[in-house]
VMD Tcl script that builds the backbone (N, CA, C; Angstrom):
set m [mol new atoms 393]
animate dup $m
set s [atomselect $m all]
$s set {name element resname resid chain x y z} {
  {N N UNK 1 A -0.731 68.391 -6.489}
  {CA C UNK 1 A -0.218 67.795 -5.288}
  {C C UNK 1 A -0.971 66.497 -4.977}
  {N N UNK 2 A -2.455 66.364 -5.033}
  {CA C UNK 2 A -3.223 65.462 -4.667}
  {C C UNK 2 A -3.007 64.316 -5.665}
  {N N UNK 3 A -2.765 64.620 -6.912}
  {CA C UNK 3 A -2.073 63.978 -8.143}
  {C C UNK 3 A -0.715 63.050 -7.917}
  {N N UNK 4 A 0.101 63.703 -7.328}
  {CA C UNK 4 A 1.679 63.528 -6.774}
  {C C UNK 4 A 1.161 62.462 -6.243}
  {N N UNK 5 A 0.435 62.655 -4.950}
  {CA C UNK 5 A 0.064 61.708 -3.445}
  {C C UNK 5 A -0.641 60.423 -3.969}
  {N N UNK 6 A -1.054 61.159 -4.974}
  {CA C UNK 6 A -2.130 59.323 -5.462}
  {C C UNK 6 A -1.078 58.469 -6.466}
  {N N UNK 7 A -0.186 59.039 -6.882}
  {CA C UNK 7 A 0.827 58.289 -7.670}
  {C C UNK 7 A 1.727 57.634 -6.823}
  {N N UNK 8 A 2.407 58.293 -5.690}
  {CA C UNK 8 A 3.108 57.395 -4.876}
  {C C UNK 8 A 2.180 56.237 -4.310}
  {N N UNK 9 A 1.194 56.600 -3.512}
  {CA C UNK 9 A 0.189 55.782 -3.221}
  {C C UNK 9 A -0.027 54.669 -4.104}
  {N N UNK 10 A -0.007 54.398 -5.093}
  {CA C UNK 10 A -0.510 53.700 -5.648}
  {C C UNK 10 A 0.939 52.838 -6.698}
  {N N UNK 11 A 1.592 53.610 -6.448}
  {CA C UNK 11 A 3.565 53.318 -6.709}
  {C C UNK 11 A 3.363 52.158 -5.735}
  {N N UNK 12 A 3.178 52.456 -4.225}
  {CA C UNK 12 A 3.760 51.609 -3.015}
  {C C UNK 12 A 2.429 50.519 -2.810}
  {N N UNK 13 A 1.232 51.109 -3.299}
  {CA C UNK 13 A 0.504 50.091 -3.316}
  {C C UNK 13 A 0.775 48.989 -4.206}
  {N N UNK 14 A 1.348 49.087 -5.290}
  {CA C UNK 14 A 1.898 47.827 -6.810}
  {C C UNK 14 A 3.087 47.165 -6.170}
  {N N UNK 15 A 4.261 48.216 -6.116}
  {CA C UNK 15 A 5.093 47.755 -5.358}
  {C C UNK 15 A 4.780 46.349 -3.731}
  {N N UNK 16 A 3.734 46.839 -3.136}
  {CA C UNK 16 A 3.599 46.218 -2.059}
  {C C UNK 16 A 2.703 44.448 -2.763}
  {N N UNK 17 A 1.766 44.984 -3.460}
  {CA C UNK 17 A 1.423 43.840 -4.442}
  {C C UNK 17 A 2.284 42.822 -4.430}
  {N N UNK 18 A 3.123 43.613 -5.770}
  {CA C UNK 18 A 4.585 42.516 -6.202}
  {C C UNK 18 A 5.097 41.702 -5.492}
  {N N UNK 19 A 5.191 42.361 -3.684}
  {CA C UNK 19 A 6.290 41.737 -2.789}
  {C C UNK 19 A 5.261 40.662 -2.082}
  {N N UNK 20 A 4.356 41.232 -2.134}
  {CA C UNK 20 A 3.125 39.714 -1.645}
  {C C UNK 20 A 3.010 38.416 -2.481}
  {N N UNK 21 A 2.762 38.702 -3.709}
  {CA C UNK 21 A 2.918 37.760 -4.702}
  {C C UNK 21 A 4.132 37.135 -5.129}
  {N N UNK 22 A 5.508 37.922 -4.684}
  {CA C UNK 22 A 6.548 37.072 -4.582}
  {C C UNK 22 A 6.598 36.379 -3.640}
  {N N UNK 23 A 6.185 37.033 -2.402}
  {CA C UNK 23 A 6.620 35.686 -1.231}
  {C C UNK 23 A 5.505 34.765 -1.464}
  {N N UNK 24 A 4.297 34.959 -1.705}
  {CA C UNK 24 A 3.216 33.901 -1.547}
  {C C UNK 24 A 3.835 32.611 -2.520}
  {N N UNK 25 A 4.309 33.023 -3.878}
  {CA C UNK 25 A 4.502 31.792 -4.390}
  {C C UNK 25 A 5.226 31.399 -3.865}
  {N N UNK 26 A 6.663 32.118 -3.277}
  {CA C UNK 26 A 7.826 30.932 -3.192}
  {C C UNK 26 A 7.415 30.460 -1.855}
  {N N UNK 27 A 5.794 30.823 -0.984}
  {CA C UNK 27 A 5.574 30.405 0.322}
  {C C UNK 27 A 4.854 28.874 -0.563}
  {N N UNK 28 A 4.210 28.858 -1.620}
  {CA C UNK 28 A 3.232 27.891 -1.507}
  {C C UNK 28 A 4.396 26.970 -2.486}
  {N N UNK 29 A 5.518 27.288 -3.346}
  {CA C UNK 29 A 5.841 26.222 -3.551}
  {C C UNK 29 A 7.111 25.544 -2.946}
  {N N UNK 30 A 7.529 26.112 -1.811}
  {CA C UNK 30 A 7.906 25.713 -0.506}
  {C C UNK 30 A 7.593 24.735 0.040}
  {N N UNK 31 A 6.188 24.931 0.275}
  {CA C UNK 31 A 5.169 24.186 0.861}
  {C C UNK 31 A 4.337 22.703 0.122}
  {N N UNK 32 A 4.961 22.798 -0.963}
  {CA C UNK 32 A 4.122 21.520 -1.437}
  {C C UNK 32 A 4.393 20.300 -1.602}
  {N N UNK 33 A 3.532 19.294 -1.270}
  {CA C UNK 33 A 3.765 18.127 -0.806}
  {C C UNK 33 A 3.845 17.155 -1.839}
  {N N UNK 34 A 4.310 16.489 -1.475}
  {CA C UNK 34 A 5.025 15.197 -2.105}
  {C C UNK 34 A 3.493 14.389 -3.238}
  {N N UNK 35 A 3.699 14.247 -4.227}
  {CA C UNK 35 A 2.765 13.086 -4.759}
  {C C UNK 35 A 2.309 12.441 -4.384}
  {N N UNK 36 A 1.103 11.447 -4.027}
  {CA C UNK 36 A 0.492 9.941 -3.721}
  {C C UNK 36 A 1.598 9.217 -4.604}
  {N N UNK 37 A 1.759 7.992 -4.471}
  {CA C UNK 37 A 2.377 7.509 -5.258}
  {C C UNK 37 A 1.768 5.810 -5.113}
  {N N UNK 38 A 0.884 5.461 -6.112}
  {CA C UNK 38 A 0.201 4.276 -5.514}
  {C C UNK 38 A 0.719 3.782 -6.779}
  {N N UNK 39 A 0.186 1.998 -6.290}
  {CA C UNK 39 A 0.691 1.123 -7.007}
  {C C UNK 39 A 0.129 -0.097 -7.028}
  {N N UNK 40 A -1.056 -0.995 -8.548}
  {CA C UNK 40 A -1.586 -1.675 -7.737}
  {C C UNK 40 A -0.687 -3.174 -8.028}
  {N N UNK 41 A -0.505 -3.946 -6.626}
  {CA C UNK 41 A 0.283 -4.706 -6.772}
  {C C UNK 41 A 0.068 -6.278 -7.244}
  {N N UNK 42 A -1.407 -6.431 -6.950}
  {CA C UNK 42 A -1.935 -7.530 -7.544}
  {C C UNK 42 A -3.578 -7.038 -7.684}
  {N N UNK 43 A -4.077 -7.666 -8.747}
  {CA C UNK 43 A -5.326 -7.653 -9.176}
  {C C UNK 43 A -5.974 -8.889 -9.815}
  {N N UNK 44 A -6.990 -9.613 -8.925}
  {CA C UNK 44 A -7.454 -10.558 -9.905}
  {C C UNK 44 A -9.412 -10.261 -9.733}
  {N N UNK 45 A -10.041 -11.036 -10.537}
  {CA C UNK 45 A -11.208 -10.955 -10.225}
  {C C UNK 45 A -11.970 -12.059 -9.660}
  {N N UNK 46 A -12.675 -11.794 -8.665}
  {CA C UNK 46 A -13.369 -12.721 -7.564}
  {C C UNK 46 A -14.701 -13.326 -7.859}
  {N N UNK 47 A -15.623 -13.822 -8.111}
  {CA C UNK 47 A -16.539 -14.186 -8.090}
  {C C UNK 47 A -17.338 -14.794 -6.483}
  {N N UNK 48 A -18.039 -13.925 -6.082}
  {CA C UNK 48 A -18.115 -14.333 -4.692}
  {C C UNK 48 A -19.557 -15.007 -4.387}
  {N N UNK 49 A -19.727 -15.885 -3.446}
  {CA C UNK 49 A -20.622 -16.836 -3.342}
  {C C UNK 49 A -21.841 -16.219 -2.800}
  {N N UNK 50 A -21.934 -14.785 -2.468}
  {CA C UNK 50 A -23.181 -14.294 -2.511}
  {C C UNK 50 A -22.732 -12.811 -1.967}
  {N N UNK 51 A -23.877 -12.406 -1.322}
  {CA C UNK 51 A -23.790 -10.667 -1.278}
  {C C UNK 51 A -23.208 -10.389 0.576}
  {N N UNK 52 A -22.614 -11.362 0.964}
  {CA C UNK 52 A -22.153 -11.128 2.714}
  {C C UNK 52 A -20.581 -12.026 2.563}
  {N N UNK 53 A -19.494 -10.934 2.722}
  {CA C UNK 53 A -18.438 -12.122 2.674}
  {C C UNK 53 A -17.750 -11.327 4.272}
  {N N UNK 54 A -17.151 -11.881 4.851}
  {CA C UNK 54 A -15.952 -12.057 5.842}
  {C C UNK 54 A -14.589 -11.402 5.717}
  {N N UNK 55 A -14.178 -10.239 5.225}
  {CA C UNK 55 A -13.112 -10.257 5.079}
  {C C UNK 55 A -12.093 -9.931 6.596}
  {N N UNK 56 A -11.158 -10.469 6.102}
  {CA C UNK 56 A -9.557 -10.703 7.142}
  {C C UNK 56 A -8.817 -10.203 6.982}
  {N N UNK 57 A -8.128 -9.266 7.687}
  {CA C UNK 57 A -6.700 -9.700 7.751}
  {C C UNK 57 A -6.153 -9.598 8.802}
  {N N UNK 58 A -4.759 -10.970 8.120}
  {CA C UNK 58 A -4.480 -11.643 9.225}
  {C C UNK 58 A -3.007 -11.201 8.790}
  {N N UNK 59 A -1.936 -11.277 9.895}
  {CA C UNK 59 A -0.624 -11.069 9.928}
  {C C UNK 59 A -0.271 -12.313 10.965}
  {N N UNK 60 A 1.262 -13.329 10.289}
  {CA C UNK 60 A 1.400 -14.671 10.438}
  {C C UNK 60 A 2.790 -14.039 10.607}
  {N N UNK 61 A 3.524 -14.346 11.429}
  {CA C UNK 61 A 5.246 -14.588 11.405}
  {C C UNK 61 A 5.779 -15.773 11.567}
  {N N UNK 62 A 6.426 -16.457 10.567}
  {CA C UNK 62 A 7.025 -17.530 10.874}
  {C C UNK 62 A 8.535 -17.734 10.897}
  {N N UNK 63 A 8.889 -18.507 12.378}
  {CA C UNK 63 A 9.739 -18.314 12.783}
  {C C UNK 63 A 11.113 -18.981 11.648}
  {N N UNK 64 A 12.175 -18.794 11.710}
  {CA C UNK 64 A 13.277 -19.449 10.980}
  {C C UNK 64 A 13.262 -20.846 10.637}
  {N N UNK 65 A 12.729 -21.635 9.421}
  {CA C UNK 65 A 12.838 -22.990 9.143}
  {C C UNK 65 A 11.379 -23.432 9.039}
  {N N UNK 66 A 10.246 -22.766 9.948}
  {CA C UNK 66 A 9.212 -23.226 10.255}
  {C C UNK 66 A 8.464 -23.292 8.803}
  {N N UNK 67 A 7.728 -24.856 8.726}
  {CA C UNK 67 A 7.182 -24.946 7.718}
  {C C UNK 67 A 5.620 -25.454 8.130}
  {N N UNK 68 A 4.571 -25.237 8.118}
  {CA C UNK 68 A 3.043 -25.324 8.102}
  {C C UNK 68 A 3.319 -26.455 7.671}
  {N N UNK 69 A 2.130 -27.641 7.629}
  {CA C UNK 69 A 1.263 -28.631 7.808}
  {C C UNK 69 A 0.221 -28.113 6.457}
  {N N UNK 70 A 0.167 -29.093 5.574}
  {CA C UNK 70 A -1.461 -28.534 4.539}
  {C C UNK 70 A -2.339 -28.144 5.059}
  {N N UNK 71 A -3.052 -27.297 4.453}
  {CA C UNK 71 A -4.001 -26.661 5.047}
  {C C UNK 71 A -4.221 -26.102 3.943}
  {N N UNK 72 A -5.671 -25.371 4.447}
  {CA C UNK 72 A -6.684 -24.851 3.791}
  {C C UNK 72 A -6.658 -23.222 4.728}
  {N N UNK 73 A -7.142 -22.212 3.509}
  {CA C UNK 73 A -7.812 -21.211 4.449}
  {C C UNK 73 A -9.446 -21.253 4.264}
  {N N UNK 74 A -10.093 -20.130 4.939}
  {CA C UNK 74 A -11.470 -20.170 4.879}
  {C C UNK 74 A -11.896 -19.546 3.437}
  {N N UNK 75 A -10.874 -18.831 2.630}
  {CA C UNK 75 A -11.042 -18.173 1.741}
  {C C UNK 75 A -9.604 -17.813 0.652}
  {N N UNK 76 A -10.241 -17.467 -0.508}
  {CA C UNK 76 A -9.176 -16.612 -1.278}
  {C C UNK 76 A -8.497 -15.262 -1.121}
  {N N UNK 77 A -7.901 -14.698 -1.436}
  {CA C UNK 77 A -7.413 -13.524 -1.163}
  {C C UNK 77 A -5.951 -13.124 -1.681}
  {N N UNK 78 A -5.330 -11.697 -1.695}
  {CA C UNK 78 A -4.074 -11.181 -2.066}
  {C C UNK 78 A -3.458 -11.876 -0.330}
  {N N UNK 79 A -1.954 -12.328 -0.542}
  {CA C UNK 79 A -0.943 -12.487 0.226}
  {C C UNK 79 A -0.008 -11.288 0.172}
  {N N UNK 80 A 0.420 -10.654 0.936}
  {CA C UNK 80 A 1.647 -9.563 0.953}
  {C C UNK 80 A 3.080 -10.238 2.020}
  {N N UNK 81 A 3.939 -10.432 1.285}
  {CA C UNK 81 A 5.260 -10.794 2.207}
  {C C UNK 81 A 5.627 -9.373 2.972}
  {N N UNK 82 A 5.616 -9.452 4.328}
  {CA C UNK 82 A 6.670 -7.962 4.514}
  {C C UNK 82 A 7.756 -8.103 4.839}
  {N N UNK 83 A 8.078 -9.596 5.275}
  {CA C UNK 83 A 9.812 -9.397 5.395}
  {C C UNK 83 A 9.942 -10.978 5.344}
  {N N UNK 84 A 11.616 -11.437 4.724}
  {CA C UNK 84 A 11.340 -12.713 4.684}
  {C C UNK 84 A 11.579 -13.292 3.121}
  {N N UNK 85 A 11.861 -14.723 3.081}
  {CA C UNK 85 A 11.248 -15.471 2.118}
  {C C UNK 85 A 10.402 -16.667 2.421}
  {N N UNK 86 A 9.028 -16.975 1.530}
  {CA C UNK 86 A 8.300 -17.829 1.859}
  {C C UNK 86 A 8.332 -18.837 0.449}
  {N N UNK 87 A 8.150 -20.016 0.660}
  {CA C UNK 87 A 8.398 -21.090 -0.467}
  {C C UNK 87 A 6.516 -21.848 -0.176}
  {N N UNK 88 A 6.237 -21.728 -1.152}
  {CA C UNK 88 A 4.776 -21.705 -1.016}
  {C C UNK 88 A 4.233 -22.482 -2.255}
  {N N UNK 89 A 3.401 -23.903 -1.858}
  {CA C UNK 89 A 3.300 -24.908 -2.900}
  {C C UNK 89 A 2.051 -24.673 -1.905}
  {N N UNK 90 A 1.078 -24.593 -3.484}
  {CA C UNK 90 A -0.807 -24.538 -3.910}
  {C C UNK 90 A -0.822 -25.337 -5.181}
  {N N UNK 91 A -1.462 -26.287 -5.095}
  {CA C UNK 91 A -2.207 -26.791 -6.893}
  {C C UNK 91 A -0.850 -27.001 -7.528}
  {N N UNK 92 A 0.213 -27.685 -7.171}
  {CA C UNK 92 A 1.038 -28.557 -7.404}
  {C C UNK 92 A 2.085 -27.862 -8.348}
  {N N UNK 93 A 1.918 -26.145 -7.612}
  {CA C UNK 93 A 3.322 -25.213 -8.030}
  {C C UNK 93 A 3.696 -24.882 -6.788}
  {N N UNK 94 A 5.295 -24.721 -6.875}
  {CA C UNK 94 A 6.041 -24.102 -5.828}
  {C C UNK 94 A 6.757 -23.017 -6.466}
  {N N UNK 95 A 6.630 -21.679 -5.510}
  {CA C UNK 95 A 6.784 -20.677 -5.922}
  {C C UNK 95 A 7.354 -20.004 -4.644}
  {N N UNK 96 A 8.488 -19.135 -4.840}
  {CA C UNK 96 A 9.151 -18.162 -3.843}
  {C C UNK 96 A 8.973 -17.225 -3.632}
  {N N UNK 97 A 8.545 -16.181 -2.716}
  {CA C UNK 97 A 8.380 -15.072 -2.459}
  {C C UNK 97 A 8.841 -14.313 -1.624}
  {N N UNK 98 A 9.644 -12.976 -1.557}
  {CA C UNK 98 A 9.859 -11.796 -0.788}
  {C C UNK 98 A 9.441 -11.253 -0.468}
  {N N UNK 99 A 10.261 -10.389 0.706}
  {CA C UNK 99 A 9.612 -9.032 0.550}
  {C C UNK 99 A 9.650 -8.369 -0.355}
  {N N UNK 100 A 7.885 -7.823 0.036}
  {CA C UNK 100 A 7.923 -6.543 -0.793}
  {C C UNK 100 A 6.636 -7.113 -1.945}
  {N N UNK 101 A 6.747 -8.838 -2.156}
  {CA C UNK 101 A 6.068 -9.332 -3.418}
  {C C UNK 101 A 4.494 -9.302 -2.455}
  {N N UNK 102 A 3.577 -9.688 -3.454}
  {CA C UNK 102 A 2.205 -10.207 -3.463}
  {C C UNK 102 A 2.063 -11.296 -4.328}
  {N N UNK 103 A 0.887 -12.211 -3.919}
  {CA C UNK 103 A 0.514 -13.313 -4.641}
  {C C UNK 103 A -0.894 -13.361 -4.152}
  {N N UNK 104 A -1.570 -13.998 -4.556}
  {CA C UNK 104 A -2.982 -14.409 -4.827}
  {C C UNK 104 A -3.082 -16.211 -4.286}
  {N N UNK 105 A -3.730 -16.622 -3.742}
  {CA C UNK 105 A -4.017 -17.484 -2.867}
  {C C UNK 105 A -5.143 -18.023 -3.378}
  {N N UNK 106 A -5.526 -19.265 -3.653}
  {CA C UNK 106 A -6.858 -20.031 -4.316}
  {C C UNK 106 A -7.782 -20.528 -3.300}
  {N N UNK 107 A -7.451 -20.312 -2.227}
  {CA C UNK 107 A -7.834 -21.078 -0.931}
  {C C UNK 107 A -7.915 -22.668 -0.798}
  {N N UNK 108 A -7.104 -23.281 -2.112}
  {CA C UNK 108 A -6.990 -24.617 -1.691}
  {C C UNK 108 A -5.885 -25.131 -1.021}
  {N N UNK 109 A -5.680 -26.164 -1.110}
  {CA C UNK 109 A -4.208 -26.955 0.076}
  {C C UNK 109 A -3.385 -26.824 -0.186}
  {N N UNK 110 A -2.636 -26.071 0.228}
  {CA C UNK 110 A -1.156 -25.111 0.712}
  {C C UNK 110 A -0.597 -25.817 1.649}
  {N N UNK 111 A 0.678 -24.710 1.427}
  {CA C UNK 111 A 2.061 -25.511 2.488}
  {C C UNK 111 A 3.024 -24.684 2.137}
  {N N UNK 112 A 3.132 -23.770 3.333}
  {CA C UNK 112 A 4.027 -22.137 3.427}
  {C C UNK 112 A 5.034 -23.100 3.983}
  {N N UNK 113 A 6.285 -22.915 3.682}
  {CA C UNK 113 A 7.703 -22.677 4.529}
  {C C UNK 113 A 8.731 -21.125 4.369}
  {N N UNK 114 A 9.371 -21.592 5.448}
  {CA C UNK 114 A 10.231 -20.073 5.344}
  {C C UNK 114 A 11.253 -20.616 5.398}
  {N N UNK 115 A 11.941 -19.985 4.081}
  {CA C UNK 115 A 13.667 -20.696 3.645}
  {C C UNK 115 A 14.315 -19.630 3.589}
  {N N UNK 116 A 14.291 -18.342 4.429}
  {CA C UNK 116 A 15.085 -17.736 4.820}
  {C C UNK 116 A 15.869 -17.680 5.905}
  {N N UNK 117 A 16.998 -16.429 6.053}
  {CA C UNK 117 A 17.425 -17.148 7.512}
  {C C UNK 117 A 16.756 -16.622 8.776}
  {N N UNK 118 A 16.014 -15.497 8.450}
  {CA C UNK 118 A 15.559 -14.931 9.789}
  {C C UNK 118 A 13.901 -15.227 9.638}
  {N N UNK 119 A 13.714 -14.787 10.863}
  {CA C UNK 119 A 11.980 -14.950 10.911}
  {C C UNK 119 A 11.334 -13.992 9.725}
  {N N UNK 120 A 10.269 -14.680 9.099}
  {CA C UNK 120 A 9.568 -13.929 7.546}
  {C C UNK 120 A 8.083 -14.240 8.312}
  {N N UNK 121 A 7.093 -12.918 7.397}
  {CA C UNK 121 A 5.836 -12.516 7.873}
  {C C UNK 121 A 5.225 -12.244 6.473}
  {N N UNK 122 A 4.310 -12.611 6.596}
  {CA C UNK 122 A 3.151 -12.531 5.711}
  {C C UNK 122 A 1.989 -11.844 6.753}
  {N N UNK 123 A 1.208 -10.927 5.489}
  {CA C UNK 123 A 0.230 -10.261 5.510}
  {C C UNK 123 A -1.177 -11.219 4.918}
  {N N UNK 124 A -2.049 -11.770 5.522}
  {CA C UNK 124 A -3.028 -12.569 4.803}
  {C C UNK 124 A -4.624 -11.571 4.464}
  {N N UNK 125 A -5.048 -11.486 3.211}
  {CA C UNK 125 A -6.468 -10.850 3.054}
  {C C UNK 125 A -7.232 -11.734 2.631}
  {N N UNK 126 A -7.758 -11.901 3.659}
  {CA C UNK 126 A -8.655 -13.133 3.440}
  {C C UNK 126 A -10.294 -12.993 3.115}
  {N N UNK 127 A -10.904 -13.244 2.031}
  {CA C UNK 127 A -12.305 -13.437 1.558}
  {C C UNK 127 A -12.888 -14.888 1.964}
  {N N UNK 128 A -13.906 -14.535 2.707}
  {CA C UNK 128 A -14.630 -16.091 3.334}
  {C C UNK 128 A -15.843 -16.065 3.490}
  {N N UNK 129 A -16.714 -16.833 3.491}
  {CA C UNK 129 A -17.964 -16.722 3.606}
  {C C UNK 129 A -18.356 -16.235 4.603}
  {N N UNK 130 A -19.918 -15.623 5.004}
  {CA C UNK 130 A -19.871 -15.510 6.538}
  {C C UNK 130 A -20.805 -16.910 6.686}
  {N N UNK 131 A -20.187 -17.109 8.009}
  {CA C UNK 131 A -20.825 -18.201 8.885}
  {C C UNK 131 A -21.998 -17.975 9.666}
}
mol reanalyze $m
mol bondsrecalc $m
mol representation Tube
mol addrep $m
């Protein structure tokens, strides 16, 4: 009899097992989350003018047509468009950019316009000395 009792017992104990380990997986792969999904979008290498730099960032919207004046920034750095097109002459190339693109910036004399039709924004990361 005590034989009988430990066999069911231990019937409903496996049984009860099984039904844990079925729901747990389909609980945890239910539950699982989405990938990182990174991406690197520009990479260059910097050589920096000593061991203290400044970094920026700056976010610029320019309005429909508006075109900057030459200029300089304080530094080099990745550019990110987030919405927009920007027409962007550095070191005597002109080059177009979208959203969505990155470019790399020399920190010499530039001249952003926006030749799209709506207002376009740039993301600026700027490397500069500290002052």
């Amino acid at each position: 009899m005590f034989r009988t009792q430990l066999m069911k017992i231990t019937g409903y104990f496996c049984i009860t097992l099984t039904a844990l380990f079925s729901i747990g997986a389909e609980a945890v792969s239910a539950e699982e989350k989405p990938a990182l999904d990174r991406t690197i979008l520009l990479e260059n290498k910097v050589e920096l003018p000593g061991n203290r730099v400044n970094a920026k960032l700056i976010r610029v919207t320019f309005p429909s047509a508006f075109k900057t004046p030459w200029h300089t920034h304080q530094g080099p750095g990745p550019r990110y468009i987030v919405k927009g097109k920007l027409k962007v002459v550095e070191n005597g190339k002109t080059n177009v950019y979208c959203a969505g693109e990155v470019f790399w910036e020399s920190g010499s004399l530039l001249s952003v316009e926006n030749i799209g039709e709506d207002s376009a924004e740039i993301i600026i990361f700027e490397l500069a000395p500290v002052n």
